[in-house]
N, C-alpha and C positions, 0 to 999 in steps of 0.2 A: 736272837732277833726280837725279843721282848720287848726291845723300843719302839717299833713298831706297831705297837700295840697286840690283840688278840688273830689278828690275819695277819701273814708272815705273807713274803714271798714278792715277786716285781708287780705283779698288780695292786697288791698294795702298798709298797714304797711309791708307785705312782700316786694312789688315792692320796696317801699321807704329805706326800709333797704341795700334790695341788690344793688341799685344806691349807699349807702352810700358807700359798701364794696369794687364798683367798678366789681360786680360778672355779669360776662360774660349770655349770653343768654342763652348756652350750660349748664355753670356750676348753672343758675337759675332754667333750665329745672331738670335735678339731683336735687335739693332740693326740688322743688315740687312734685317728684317722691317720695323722701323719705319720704316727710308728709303725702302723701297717701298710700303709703303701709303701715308705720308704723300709721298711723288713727288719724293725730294730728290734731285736730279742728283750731290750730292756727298755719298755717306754718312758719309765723317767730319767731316761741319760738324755731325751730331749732337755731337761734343765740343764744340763752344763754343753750341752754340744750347740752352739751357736750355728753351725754349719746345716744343721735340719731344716733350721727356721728361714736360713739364707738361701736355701734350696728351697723351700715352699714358698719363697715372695715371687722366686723365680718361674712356678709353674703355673703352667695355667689354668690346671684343674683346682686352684685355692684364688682362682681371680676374685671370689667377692668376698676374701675371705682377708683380702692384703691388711686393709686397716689394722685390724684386729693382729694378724700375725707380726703387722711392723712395730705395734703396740708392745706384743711381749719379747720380740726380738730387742728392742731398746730398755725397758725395764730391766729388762736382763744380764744383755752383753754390754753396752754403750756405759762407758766410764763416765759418772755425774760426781762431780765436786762437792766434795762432803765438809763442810760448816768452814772457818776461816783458817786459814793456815798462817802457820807465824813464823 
C-alpha cells in the first residue's frame, strides 16, 4: 500500500484522492458527511459510485449544498467529449 504514501488505509485513499481532484477542505468535509450518513465503510468509493451523489441532490438535508454537489456529480459521471474525432 506504499502508493499511498506513509498513511495506509480508507481514510487515506480518501485524503489521497481528494488531493488528486484538487477538492477544497469545505467541499472534503460534505463528502465525508455524506459517507456517514449514507453508512459507506469506504468514503472514497463516493468517487466512482455516481449513485451517493444522485441520492444527496435528492435530500433535503444537502438543500444548500445542491450547487456544489450537482458540480461534482457532473465533473464526474456526465460524459464530456474529448478533443475532435475523426
Amino acid at each position: 500500500m506504499a502508493i499511498f504514501g506513509p498513511r495506509v488505509g480508507h481514510d487515506a485513499l480518501f485524503s489521497e484522492v481528494c488531493r488528486f481532484h484538487g477538492i477544497d477542505r469545505k467541499t472534503k468535509a460534505l463528502l465525508l458527511l455524506l459517507a456517514k450518513k449514507y453508512h459507506m465503510q469506504r468514503p472514497a468509493e463516493i468517487f466512482i459510485e455516481a449513485d451517493t451523489l444522485v441520492r444527496a441532490l435528492s435530500d433535503s438535508d444537502f438543500t444548500e449544498e445542491h450547487t456544489t454537489l450537482k458540480k461534482l456529480h457532473d465533473d464526474w459521471f456526465t460524459d464530456k467529449p474529448r478533443g475532435r474525432t475523426r
